[in-house]
C-alpha positions in Angstrom: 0.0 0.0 0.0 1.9 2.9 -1.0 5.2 3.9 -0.1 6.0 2.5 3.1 9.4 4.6 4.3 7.9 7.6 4.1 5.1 6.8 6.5 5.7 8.0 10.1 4.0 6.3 13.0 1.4 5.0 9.9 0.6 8.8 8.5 0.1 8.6 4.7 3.0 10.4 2.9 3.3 13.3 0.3 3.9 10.5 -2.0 0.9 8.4 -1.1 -1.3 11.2 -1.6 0.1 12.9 -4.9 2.0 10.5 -6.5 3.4 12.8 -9.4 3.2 16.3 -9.1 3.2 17.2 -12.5 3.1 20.8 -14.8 -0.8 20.1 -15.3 -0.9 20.4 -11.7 1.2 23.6 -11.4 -0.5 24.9 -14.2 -3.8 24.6 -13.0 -2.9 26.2 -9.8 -1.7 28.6 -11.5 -4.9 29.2 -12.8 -7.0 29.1 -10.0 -5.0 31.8 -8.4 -5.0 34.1 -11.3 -9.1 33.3 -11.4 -9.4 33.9 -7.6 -7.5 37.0 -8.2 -9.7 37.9 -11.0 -13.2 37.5 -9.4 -11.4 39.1 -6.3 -10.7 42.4 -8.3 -13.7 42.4 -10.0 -16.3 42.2 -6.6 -14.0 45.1 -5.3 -14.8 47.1 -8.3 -18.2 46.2 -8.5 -18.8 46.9 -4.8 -17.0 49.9 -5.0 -19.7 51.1 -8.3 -22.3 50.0 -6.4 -21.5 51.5 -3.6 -20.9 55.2 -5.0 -23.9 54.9 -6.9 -26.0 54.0 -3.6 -24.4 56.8 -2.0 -24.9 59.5 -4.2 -28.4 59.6 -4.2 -28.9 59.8 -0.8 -26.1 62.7 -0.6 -28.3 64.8 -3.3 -31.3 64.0 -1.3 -29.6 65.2 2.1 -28.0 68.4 0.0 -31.5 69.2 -1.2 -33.1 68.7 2.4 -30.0 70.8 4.3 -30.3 73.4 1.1 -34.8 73.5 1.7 -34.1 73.6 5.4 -31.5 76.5 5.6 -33.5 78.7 3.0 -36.7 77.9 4.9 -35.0 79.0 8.6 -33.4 82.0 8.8 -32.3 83.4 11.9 -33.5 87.0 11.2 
């Protein structure tokens, strides 16, 4: 079953569990990594959009409510 001297104290080796660690393998990490930075740059971006575009129109709406409220109270 496997290798046996590079079990310790019956663990399962490096060798047991990936015999071959071959350039599919590398590649393919390689590719999950540029992917996870991809989505990772894109949901900052996208939060970021969202984010100015949810708080812009509750900016106007306070600048129009502190512009109403000043013009309405006057203090003379």
């Amino acid at each position: 079953m496997g290798n046996e001297e590079g079990k310790i104290n019956g663990n399962i080796s490096h060798s047991d569990i990936n015999p071959s660690g071959t350039c599919a393998d590398m590649i393919s990490i390689a590719s999950l990594r540029r992917l996870r930075k991809n989505i990772v740059l894109s949901y900052a971006a996208t939060s970021v959009a969202l984010s100015l575009f949810m708080v812009e129109k509750p900016l106007k709406r306070y600048r129009d409510f502190t512009d109403i409220v000043s013009n309405q109270i006057s203090p003379f």
